[in-house]
PQR file with spaces between the fields and no chain letter, atoms N, CA, C, O and H, PARSE charges and radii, in Angstrom:
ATOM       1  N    UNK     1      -4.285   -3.815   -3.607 -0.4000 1.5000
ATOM       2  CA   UNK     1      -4.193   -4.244   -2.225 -0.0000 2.0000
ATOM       3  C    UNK     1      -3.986   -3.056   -1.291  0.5500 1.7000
ATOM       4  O    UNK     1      -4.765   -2.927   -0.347 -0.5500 1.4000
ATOM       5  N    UNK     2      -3.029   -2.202   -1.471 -0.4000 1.5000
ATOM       6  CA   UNK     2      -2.575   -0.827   -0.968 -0.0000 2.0000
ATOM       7  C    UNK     2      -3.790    0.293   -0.398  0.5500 1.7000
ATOM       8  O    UNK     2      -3.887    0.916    0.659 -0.5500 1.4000
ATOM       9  H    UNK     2      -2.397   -2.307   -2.239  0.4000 1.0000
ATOM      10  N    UNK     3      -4.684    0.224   -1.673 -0.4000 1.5000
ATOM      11  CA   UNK     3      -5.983    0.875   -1.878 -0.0000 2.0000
ATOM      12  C    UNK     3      -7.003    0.969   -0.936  0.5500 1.7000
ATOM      13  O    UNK     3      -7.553    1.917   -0.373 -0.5500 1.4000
ATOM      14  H    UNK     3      -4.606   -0.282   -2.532  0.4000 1.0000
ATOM      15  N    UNK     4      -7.141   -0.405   -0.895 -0.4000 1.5000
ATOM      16  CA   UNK     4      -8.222   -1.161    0.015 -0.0000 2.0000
ATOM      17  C    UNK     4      -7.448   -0.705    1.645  0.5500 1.7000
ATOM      18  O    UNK     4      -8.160   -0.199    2.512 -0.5500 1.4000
ATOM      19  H    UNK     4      -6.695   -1.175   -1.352  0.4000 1.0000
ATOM      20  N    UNK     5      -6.696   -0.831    1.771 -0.4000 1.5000
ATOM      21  CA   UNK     5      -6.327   -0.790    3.229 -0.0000 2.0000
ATOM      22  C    UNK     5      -5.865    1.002    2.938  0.5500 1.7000
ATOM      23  O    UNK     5      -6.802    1.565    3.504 -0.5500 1.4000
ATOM      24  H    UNK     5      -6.117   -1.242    1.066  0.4000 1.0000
ATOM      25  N    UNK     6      -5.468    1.491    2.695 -0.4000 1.5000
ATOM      26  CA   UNK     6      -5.388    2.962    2.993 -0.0000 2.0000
ATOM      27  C    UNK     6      -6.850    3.909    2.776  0.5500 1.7000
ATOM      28  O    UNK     6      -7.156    4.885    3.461 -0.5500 1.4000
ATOM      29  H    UNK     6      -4.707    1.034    2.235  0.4000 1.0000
ATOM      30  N    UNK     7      -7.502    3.436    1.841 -0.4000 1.5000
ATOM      31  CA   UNK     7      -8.848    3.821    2.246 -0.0000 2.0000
ATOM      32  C    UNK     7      -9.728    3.091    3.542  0.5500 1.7000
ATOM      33  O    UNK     7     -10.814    3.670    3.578 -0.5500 1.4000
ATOM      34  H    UNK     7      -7.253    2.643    1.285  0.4000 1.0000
ATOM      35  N    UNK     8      -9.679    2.293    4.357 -0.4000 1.5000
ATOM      36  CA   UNK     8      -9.961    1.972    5.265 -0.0000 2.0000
ATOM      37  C    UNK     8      -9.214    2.403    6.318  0.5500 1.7000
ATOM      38  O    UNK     8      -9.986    2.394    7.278 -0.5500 1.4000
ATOM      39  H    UNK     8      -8.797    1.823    4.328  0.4000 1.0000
ATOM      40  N    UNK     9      -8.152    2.772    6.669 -0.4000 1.5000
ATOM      41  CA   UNK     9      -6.997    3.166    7.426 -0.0000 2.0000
ATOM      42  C    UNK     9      -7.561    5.006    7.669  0.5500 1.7000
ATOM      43  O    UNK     9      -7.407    5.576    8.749 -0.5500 1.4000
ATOM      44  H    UNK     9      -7.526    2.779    5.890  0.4000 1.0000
ATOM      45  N    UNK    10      -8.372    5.872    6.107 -0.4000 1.5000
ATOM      46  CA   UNK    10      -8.777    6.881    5.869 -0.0000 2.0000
ATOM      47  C    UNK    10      -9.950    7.119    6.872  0.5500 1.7000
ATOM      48  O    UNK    10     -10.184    8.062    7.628 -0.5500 1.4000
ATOM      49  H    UNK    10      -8.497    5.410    5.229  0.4000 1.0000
ATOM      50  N    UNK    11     -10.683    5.814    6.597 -0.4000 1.5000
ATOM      51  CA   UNK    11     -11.961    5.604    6.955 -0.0000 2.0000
ATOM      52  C    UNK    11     -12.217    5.715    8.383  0.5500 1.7000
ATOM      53  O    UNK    11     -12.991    6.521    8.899 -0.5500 1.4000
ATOM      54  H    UNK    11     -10.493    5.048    5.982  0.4000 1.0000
ATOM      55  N    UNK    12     -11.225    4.498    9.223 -0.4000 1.5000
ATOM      56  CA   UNK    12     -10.910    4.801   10.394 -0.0000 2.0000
ATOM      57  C    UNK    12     -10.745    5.877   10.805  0.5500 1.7000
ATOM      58  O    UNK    12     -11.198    6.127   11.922 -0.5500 1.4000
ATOM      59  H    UNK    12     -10.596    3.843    8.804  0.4000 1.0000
ATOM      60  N    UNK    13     -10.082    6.847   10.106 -0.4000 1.5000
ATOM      61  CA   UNK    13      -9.302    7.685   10.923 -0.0000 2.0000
ATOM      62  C    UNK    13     -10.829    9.466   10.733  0.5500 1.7000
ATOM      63  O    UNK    13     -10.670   10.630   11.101 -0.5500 1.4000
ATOM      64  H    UNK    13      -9.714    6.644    9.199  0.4000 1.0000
ATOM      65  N    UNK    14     -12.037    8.823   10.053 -0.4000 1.5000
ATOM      66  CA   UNK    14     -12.788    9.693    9.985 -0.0000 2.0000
ATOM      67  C    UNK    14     -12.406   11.047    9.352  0.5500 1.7000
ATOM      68  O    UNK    14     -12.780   12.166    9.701 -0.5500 1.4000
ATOM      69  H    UNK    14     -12.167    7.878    9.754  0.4000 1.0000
ATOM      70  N    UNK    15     -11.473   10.658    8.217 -0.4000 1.5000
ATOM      71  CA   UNK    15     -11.202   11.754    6.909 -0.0000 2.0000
ATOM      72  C    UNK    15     -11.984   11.605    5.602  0.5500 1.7000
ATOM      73  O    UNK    15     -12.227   10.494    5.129 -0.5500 1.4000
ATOM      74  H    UNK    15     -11.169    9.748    7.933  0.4000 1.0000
ATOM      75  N    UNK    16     -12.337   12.644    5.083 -0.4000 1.5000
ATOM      76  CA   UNK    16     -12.302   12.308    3.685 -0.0000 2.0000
ATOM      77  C    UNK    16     -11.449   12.760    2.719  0.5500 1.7000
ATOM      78  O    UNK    16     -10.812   13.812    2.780 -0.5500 1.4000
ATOM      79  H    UNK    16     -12.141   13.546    5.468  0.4000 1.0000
ATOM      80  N    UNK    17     -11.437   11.962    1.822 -0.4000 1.5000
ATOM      81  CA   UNK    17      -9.957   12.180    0.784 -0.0000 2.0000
ATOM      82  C    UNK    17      -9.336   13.610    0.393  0.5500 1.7000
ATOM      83  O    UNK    17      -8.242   13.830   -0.127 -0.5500 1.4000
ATOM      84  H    UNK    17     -11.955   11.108    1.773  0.4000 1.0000
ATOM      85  N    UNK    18     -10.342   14.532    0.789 -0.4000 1.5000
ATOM      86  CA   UNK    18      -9.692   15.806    0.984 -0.0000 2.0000
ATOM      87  C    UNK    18      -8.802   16.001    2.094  0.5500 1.7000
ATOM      88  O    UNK    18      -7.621   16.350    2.098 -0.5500 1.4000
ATOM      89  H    UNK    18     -11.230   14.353    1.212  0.4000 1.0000
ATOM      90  N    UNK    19      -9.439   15.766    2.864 -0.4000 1.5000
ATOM      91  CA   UNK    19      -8.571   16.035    4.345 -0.0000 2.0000
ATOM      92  C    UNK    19      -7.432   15.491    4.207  0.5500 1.7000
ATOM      93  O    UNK    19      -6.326   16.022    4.308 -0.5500 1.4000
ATOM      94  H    UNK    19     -10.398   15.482    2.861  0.4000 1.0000
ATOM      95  N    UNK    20      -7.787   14.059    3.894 -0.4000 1.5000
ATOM      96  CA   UNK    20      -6.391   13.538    4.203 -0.0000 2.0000
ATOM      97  C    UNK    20      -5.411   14.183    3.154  0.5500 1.7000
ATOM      98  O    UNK    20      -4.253   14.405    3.508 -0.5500 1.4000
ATOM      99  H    UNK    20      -8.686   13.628    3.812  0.4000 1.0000
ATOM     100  N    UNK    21      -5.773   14.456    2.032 -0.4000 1.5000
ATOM     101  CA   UNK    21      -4.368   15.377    0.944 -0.0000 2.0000
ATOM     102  C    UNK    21      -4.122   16.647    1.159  0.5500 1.7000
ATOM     103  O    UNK    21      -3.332   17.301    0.479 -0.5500 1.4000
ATOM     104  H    UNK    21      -6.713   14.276    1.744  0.4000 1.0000
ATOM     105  N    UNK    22      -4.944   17.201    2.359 -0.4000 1.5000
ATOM     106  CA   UNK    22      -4.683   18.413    2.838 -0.0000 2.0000
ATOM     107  C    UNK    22      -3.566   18.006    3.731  0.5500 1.7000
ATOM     108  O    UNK    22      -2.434   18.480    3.649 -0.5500 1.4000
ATOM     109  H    UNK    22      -5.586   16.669    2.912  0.4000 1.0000
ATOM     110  N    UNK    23      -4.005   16.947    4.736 -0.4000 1.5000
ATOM     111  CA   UNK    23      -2.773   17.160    5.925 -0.0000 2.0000
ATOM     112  C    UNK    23      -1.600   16.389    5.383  0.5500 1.7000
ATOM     113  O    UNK    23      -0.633   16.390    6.144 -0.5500 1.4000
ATOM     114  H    UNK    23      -4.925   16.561    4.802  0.4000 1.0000
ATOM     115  N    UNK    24      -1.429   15.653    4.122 -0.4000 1.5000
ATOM     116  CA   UNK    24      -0.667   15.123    3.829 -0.0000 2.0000
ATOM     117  C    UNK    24       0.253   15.698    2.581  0.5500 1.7000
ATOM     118  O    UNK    24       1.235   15.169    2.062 -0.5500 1.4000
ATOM     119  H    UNK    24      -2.215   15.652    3.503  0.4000 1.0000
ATOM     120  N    UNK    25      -0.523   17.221    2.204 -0.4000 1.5000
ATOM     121  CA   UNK    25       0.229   17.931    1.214 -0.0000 2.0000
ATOM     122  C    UNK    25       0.447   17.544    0.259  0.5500 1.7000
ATOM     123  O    UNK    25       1.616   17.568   -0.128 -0.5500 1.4000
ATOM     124  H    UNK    25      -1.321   17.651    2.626  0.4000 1.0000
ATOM     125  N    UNK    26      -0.702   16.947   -0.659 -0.4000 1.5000
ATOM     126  CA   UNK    26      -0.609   16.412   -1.702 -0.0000 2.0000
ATOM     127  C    UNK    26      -2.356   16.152   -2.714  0.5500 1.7000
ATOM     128  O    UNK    26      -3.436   15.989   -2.147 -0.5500 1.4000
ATOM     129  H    UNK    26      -1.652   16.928   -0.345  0.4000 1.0000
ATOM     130  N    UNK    27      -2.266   16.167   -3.409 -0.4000 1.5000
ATOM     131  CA   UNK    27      -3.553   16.412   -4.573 -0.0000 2.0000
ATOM     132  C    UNK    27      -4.462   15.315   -4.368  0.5500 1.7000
ATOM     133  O    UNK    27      -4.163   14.121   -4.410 -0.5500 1.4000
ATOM     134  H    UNK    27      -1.388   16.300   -3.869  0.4000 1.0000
ATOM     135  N    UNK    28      -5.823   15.912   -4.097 -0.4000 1.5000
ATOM     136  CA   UNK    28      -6.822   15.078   -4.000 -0.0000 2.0000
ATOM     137  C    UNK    28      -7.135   13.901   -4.539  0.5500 1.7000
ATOM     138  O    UNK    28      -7.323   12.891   -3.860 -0.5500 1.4000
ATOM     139  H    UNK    28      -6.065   16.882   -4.063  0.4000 1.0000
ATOM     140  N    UNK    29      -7.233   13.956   -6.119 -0.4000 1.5000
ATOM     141  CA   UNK    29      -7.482   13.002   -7.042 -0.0000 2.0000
ATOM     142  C    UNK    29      -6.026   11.915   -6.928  0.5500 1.7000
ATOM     143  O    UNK    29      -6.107   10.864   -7.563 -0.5500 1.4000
ATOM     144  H    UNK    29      -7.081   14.776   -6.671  0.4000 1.0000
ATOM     145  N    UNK    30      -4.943   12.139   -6.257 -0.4000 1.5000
ATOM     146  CA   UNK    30      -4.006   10.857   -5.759 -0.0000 2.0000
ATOM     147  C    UNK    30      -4.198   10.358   -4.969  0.5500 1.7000
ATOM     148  O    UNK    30      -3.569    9.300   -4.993 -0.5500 1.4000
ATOM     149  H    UNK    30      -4.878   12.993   -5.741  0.4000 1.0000
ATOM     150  N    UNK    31      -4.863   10.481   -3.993 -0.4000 1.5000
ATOM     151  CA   UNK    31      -5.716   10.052   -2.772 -0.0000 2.0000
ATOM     152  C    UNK    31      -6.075    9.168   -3.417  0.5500 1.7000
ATOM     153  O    UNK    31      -5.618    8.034   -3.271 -0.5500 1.4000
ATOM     154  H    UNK    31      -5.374   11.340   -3.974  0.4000 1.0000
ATOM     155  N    UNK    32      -7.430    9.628   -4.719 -0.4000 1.5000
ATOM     156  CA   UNK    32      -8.013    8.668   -5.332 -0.0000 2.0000
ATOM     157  C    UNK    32      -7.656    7.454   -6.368  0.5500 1.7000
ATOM     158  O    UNK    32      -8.405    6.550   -6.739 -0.5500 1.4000
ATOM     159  H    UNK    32      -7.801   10.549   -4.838  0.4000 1.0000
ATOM     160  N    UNK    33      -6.037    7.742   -6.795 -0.4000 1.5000
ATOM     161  CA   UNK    33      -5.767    7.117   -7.770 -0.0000 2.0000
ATOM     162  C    UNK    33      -4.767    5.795   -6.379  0.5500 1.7000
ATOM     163  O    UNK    33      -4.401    4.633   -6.553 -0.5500 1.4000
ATOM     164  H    UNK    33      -5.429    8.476   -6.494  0.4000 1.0000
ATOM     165  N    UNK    34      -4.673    6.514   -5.396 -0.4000 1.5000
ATOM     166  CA   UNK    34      -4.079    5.373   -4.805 -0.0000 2.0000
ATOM     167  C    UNK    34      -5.095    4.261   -4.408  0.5500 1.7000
ATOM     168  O    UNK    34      -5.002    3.093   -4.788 -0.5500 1.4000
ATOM     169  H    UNK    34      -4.971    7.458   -5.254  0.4000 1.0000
ATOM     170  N    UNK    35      -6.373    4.902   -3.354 -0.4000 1.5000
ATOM     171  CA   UNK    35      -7.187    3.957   -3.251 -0.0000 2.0000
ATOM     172  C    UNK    35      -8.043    3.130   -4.326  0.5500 1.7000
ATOM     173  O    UNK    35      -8.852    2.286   -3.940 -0.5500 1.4000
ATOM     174  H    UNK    35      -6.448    5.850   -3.045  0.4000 1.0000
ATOM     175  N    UNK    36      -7.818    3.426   -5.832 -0.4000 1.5000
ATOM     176  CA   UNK    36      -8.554    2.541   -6.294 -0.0000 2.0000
ATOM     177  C    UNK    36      -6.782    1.770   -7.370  0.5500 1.7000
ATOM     178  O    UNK    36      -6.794    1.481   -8.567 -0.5500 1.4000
ATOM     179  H    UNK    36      -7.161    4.112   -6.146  0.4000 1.0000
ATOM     180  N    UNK    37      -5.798    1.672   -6.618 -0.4000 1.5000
ATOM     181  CA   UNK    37      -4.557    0.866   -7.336 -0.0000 2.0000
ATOM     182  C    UNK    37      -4.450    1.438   -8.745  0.5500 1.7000
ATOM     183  O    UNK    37      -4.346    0.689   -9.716 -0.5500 1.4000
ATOM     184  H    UNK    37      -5.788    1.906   -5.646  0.4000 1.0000
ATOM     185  N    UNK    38      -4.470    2.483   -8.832 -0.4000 1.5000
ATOM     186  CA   UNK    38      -4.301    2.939  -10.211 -0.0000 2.0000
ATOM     187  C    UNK    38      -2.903    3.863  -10.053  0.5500 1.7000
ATOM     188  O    UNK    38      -2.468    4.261  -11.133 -0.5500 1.4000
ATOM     189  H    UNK    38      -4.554    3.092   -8.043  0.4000 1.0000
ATOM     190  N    UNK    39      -2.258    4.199   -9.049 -0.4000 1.5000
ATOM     191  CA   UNK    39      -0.903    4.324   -8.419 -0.0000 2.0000
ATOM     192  C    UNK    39      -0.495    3.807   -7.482  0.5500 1.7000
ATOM     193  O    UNK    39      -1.280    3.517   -6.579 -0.5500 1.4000
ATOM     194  H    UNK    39      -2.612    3.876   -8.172  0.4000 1.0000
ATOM     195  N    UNK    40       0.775    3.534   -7.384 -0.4000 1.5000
ATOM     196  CA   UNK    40       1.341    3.044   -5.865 -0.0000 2.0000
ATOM     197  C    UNK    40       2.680    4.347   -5.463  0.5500 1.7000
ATOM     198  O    UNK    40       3.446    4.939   -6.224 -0.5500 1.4000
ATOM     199  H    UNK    40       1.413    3.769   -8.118  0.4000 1.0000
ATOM     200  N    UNK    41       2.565    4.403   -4.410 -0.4000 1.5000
ATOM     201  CA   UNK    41       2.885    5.746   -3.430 -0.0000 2.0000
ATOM     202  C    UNK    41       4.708    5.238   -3.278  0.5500 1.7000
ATOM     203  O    UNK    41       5.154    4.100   -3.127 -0.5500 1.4000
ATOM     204  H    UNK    41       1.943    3.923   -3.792  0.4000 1.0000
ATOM     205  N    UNK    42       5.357    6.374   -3.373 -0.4000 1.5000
ATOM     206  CA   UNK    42       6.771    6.157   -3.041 -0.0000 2.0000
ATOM     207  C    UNK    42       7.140    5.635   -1.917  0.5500 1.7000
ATOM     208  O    UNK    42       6.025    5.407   -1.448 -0.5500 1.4000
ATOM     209  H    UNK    42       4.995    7.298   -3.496  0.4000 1.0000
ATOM     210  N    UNK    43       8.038    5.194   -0.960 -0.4000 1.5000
ATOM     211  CA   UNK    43       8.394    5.232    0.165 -0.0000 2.0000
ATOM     212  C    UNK    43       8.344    6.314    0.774  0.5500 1.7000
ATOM     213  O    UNK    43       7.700    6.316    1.823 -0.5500 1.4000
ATOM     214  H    UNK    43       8.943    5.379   -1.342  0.4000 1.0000
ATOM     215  N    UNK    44       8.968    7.524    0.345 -0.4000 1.5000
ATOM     216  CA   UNK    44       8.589    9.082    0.906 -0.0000 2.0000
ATOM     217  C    UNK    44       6.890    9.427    0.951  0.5500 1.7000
ATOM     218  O    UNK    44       6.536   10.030    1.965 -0.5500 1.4000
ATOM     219  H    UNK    44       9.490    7.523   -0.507  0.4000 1.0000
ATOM     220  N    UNK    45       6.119    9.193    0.233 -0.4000 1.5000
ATOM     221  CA   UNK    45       5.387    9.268    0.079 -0.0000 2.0000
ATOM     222  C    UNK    45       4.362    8.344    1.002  0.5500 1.7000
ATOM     223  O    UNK    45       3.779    9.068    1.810 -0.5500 1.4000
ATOM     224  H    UNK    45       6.407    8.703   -0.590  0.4000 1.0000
ATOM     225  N    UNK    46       4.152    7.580    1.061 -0.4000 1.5000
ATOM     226  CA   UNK    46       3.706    6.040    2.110 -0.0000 2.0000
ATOM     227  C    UNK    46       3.813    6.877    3.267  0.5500 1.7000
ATOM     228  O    UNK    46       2.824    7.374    3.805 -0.5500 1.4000
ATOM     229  H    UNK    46       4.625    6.992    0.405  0.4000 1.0000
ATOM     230  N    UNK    47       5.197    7.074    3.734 -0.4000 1.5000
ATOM     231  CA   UNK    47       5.698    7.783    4.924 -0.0000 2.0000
ATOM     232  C    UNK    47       4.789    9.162    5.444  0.5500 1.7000
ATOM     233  O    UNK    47       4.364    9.313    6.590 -0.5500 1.4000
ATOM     234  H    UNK    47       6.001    6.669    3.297  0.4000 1.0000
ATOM     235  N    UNK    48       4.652    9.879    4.591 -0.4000 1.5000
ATOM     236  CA   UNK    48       3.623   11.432    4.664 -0.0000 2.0000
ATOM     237  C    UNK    48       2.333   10.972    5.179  0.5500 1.7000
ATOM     238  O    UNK    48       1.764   11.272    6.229 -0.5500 1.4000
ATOM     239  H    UNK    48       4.997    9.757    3.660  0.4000 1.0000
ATOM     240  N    UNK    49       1.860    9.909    3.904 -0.4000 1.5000
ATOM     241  CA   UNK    49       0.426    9.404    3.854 -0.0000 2.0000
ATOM     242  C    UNK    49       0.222    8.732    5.668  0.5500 1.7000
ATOM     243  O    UNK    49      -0.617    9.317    6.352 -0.5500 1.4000
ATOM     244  H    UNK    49       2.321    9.665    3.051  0.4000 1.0000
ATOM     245  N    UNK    50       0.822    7.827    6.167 -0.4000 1.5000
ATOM     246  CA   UNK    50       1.064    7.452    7.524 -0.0000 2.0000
ATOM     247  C    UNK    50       0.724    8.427    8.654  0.5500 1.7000
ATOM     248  O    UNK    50      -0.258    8.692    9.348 -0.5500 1.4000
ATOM     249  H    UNK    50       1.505    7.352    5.611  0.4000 1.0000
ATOM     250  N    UNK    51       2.048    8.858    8.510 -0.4000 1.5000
ATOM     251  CA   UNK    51       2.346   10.685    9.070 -0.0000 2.0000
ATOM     252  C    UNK    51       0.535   11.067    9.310  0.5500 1.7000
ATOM     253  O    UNK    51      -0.190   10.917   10.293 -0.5500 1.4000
ATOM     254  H    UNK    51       2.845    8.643    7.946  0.4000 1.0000
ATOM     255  N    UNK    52       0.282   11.583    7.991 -0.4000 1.5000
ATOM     256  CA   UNK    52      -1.438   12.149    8.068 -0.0000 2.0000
ATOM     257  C    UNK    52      -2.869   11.542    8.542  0.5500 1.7000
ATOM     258  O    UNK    52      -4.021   11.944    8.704 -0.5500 1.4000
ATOM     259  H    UNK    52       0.871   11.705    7.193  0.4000 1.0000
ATOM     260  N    UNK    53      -1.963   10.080    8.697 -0.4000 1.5000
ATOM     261  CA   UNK    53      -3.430    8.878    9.513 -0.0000 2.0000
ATOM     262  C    UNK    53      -2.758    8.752   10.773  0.5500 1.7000
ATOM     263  O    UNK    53      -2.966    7.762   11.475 -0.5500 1.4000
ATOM     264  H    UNK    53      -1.027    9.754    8.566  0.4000 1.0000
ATOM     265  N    UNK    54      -1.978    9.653   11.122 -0.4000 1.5000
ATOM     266  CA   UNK    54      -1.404    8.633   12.503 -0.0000 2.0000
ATOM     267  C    UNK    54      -1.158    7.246   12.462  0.5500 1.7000
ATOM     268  O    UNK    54      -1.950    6.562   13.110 -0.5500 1.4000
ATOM     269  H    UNK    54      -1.809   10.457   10.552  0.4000 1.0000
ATOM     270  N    UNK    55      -0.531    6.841   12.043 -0.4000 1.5000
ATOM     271  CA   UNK    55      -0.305    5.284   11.422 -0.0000 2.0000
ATOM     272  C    UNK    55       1.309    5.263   11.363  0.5500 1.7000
ATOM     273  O    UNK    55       1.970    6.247   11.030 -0.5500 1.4000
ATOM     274  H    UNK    55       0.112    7.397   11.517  0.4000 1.0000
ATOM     275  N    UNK    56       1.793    4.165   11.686 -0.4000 1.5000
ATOM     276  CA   UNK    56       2.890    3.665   11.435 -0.0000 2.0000
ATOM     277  C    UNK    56       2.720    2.606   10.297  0.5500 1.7000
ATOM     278  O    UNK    56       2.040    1.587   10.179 -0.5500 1.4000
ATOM     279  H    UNK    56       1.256    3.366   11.957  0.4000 1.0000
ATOM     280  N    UNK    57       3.974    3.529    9.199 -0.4000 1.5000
ATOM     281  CA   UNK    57       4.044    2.544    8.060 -0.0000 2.0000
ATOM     282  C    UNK    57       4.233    1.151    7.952  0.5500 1.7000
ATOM     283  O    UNK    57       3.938    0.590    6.897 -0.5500 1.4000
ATOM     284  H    UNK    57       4.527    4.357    9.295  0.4000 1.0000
ATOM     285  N    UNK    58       4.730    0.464    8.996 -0.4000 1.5000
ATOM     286  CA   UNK    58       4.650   -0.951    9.325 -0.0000 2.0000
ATOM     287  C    UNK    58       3.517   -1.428   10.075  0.5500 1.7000
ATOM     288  O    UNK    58       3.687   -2.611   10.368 -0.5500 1.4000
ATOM     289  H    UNK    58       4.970    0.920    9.853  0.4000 1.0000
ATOM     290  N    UNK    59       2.446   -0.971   10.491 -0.4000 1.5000
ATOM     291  CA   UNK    59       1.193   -0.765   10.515 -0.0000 2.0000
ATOM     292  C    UNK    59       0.352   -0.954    9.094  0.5500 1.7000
ATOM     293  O    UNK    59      -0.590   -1.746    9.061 -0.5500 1.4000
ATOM     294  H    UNK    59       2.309   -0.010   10.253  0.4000 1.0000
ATOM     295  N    UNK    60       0.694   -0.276    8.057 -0.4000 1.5000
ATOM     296  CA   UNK    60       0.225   -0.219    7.103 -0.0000 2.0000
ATOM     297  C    UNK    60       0.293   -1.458    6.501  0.5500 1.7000
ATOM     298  O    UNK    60      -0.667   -2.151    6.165 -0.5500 1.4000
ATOM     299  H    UNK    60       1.459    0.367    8.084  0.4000 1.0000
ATOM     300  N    UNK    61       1.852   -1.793    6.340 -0.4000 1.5000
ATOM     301  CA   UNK    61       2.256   -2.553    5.391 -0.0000 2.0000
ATOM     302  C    UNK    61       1.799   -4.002    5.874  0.5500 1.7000
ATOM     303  O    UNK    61       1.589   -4.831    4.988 -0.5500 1.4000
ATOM     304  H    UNK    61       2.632   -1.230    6.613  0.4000 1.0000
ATOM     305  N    UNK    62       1.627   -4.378    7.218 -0.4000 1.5000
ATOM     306  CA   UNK    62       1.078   -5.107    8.057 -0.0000 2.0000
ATOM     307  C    UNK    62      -0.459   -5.146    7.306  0.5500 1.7000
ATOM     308  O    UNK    62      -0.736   -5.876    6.354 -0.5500 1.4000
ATOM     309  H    UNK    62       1.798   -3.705    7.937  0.4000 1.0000
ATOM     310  N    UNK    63      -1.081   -4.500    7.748 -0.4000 1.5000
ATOM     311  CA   UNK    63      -2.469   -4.886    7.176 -0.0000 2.0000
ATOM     312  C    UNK    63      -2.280   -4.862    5.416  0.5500 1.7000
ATOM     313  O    UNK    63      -3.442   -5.206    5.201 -0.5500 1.4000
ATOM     314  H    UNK    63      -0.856   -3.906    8.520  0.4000 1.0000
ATOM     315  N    UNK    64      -1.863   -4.758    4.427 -0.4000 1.5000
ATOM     316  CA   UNK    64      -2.013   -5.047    3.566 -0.0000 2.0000
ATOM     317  C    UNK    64      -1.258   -6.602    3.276  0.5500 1.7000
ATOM     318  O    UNK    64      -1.651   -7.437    2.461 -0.5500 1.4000
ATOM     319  H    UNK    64      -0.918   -4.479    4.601  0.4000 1.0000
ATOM     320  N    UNK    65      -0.050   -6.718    4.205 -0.4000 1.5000
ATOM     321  CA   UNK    65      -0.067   -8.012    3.938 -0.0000 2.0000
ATOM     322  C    UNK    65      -0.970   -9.605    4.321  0.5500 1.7000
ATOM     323  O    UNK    65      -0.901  -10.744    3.860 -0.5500 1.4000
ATOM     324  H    UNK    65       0.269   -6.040    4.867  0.4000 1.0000
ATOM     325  N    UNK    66      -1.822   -8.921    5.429 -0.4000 1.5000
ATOM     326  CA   UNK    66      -2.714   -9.419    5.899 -0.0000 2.0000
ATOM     327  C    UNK    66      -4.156   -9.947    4.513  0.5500 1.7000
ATOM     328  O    UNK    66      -4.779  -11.008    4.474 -0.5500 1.4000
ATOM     329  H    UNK    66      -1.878   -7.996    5.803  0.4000 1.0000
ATOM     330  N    UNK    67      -4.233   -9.118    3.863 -0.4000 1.5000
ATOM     331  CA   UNK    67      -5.123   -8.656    2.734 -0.0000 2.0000
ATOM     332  C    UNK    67      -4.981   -9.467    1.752  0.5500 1.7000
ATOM     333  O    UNK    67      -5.843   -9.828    0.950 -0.5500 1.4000
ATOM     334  H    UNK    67      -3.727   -8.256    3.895  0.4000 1.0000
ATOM     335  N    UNK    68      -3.746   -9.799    1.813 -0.4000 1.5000
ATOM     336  CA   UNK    68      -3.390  -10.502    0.984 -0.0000 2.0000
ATOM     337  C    UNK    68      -3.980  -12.087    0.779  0.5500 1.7000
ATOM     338  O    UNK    68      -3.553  -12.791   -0.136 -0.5500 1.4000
ATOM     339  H    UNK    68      -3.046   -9.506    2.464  0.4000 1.0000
């Protein structure tokens, strides 16, 4: 669920999964393991990822519960 909306949230924001683990200081291929639910992101982590989309994490968490 997470996946789907942070790669769209990515999408929006006209990054690709590099960029965004560049400005978010963190390894490419987790980018990828988040958007396809094969990890889920810490709270610290969520928070960075946000941070790097301009996004408020209750923003986030909002559209994934939406997704639902």
């Amino acid at each position: 669920m997470l996946g789907k909306v942070l790669r769209n949230l990515r999408e929006e924001a006209g990054m690709t999964q590099e960029e965004l683990a560049f400005k978010a200081k963190i390894d490419r291929p987790y980018i990828s393991q988040l958007e396809h639910d094969k990890k889920s992101p810490t709270l610290k982590m969520l928070f960075r990822l946000c941070d790097a989309l301009g996004v408020k994490a209750s923003e986030l968490i909002a559209r994934v519960e939406e997704s639902r």
